[in-house]
C-alpha positions in Angstrom: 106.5 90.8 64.6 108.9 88.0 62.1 109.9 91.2 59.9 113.2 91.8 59.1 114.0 94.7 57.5 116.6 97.0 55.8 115.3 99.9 57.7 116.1 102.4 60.0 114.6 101.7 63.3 113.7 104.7 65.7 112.8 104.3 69.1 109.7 105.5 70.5 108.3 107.4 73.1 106.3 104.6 74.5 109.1 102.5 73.7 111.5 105.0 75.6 108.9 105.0 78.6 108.9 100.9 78.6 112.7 101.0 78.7 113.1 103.4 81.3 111.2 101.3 83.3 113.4 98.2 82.4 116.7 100.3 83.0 115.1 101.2 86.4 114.5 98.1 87.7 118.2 96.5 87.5 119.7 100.6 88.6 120.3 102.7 85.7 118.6 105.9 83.9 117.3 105.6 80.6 119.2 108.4 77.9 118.5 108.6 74.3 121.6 109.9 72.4 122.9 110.6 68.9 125.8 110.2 67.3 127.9 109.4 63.7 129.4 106.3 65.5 128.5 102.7 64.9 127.8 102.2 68.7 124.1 101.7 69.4 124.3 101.5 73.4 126.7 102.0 76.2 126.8 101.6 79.8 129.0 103.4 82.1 129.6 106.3 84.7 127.1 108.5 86.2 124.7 110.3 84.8 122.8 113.6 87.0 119.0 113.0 87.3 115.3 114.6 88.7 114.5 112.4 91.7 111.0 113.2 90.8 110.2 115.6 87.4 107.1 116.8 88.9 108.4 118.6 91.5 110.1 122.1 91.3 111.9 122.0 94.5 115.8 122.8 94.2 116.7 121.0 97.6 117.6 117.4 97.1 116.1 117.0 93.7 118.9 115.6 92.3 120.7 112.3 92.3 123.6 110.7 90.1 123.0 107.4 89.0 124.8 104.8 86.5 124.0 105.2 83.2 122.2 103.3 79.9 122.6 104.7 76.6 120.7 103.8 73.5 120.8 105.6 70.0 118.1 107.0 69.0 117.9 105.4 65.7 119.0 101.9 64.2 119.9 100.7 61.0 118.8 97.5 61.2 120.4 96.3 57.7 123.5 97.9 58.6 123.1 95.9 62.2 122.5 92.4 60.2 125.3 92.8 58.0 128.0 93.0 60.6 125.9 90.8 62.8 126.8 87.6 60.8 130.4 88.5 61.5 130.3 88.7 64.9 132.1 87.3 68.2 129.8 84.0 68.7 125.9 85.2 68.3 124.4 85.8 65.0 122.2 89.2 65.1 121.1 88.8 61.4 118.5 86.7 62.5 116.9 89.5 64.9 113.9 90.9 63.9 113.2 94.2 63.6 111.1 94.0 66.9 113.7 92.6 68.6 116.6 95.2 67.2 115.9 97.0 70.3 115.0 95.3 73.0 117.9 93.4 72.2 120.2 95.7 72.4 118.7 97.4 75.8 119.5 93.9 77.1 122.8 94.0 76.0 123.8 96.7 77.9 121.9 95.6 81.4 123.9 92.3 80.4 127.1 94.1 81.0 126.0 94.9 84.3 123.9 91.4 85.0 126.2 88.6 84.3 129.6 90.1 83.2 133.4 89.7 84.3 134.3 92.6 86.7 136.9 94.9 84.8 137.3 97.2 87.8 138.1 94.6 90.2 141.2 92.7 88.1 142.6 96.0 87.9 142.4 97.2 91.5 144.2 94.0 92.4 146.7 92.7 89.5 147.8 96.2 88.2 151.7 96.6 88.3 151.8 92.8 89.5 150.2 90.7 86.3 153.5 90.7 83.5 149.7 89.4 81.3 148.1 92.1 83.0 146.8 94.1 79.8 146.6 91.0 77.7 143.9 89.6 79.8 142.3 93.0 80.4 141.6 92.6 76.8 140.5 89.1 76.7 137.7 90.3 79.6 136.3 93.1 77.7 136.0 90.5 74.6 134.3 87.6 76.9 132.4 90.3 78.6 130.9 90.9 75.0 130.1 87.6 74.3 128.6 87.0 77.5 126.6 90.1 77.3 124.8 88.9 73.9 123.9 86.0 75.7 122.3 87.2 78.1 120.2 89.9 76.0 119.6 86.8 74.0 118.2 84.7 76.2 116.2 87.6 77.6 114.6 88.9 74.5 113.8 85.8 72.2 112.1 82.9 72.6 114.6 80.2 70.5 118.2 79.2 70.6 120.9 81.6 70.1 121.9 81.6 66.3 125.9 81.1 65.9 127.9 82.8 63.2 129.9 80.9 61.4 133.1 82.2 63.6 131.4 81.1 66.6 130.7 77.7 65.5 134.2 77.4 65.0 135.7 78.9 67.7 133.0 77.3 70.1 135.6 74.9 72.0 138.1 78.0 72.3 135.5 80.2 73.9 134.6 77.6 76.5 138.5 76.8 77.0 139.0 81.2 77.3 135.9 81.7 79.8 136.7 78.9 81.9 140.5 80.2 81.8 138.8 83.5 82.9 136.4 82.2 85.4 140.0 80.3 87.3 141.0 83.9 87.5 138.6 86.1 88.2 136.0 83.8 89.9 133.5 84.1 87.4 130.9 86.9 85.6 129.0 88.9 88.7 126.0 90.5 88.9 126.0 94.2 89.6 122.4 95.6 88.4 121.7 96.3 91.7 118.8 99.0 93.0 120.4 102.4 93.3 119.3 104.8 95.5 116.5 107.3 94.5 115.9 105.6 91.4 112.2 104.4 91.7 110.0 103.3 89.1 107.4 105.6 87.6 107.8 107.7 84.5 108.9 110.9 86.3 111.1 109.7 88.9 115.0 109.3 87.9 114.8 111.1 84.8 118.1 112.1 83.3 118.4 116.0 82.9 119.5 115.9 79.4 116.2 114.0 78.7 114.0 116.9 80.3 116.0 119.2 78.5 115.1 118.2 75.1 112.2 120.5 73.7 109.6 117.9 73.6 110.6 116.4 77.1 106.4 116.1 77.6 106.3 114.0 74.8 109.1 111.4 75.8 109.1 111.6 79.9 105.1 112.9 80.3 102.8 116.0 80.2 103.4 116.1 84.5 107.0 118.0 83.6 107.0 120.4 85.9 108.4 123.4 83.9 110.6 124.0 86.3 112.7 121.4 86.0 112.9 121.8 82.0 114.0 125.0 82.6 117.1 124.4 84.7 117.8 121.3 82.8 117.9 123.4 79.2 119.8 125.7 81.6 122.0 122.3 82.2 123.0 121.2 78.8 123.8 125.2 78.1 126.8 124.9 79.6 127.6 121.6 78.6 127.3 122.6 75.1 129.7 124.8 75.3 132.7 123.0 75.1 131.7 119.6 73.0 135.2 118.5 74.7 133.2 117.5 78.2 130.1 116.3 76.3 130.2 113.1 78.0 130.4 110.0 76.8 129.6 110.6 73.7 132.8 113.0 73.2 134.6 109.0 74.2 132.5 107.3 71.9 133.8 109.3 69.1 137.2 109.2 69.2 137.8 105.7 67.0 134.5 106.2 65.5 133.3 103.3 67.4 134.2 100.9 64.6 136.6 98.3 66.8 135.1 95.1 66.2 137.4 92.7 68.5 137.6 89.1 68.0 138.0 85.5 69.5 139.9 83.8 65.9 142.9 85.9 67.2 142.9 85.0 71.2 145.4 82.2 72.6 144.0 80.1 75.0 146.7 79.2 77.7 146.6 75.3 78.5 147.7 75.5 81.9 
């Protein structure tokens, strides 16, 4: 359970299965996804799911529900190495059973205890001469914040600091209380969604029961049905890699911005 490896992690069925469950809980749908990028997970937009997979009933079987992503392999070396560069928290010292979970927790974190993004915009856009300035000093804190929380969810010891975030430890605090004074603090906005339920065949993204070995990853209950119109589904999507979304997002700087705090100026007043 200590390893740590220089190997490429792949998730599991079971493991997918557990997950689910997890992403269920705090009102998102479990997707497994690949892609050349260096992004590992994502939250975002909406993603269309079976209310239940059993059933093959066309009449409100459907329901669109925020979305978790996680790749469907990690390199865990690769992870390690940039992980003693990062923002504060030092992700070398993950184990290999940990690579995961971690970074499931990551992305709920973004949802559980981060600052709102949408809301600073709806109400300082066209009004805020710092207005993108501090929209990027968010999405950095909401980072930080977010390895924090997977952190102190997932392992049982105290969070390991690169050797950036040792230094940079009074200018963090100094830029999240600056934020805090404007925003009113991180919220928490993994709140139940309707229709999604636990159970491993309820709230199952379509592009999960499309995949040719959906019984394998959702459960042997599929009703065939339901595989059908979701190969059907991702068909269409398919064909025109342009709306493949997010991943067609994900791509387009190759997912290799790594922001930092050594460059952020903390205003004093």
């Amino acid at each position: 359970m200590s390893k740590r490896t220089d190997t490429v992690l792949h998730i599991t069925p079971a493991q997918y299965r557990e997950y689910a469950e997890i992403a269920k809980a705090n009102g998102m749908v479990l997707r497994l996804f690949e892609q050349p990028a260096r992004i590992i997970g994502l939250v975002g937009g909406l993603d269309p799911a079976a209310i239940d997979a059993t059933s093959s009933s066309e009449i409100g079987s459907l329901v669109e529900a925020p979305f978790l992503l996680l790749c469907s392999s990690v390199n865990a070396g690769e992870v390690r190495r940039r992980g003693r560069n990062r923002y504060e928290c030092d992700l070398s010292k993950l184990t290999d059973a940990e690579m995961y979970r971690f970074w499931l927790f990551h992305e709920i974190g973004h949802k559980a205890n981060n600052y709102n993004t949408l809301s600073y915009q709806f109400k300082h856009f066209g009004k805020d001469p710092l207005y993108a300035d501090t929209l990027r000093r968010m999405e950095y804190a909401n980072e930080v914040l977010a390895d924090r929380w997977a952190w102190s969810q997932v392992c049982d010891r105290p969070m390991p600091l690169t050797a950036r975030g040792q230094e940079h430890q009074e200018a963090l605090a100094a830029e999240l209380a600056y934020l805090d004074g404007i925003t009113g603090g991180p919220r928490n906005h993994a709140n139940p969604w309707p229709h999604v339920q636990p159970g491993r065949y309820h709230a199952v993204p379509l592009r999960m029961l499309a995949r040719s070995d959906a019984a394998l990853w959702i459960g042997p209950d599929v009703s065939p049905a339901v595989t059908r119109r979701a190969q059907e589904y991702e068909a269409k999507v398919k064909r025109n890699p342009g709306h493949y979304l997010p991943e067609s997002l994900l791509l387009r700087d190759g997912g290799g911005a790594v922001p930092t705090f050594a460059a952020l100026e903390v205003d004093d007043e």
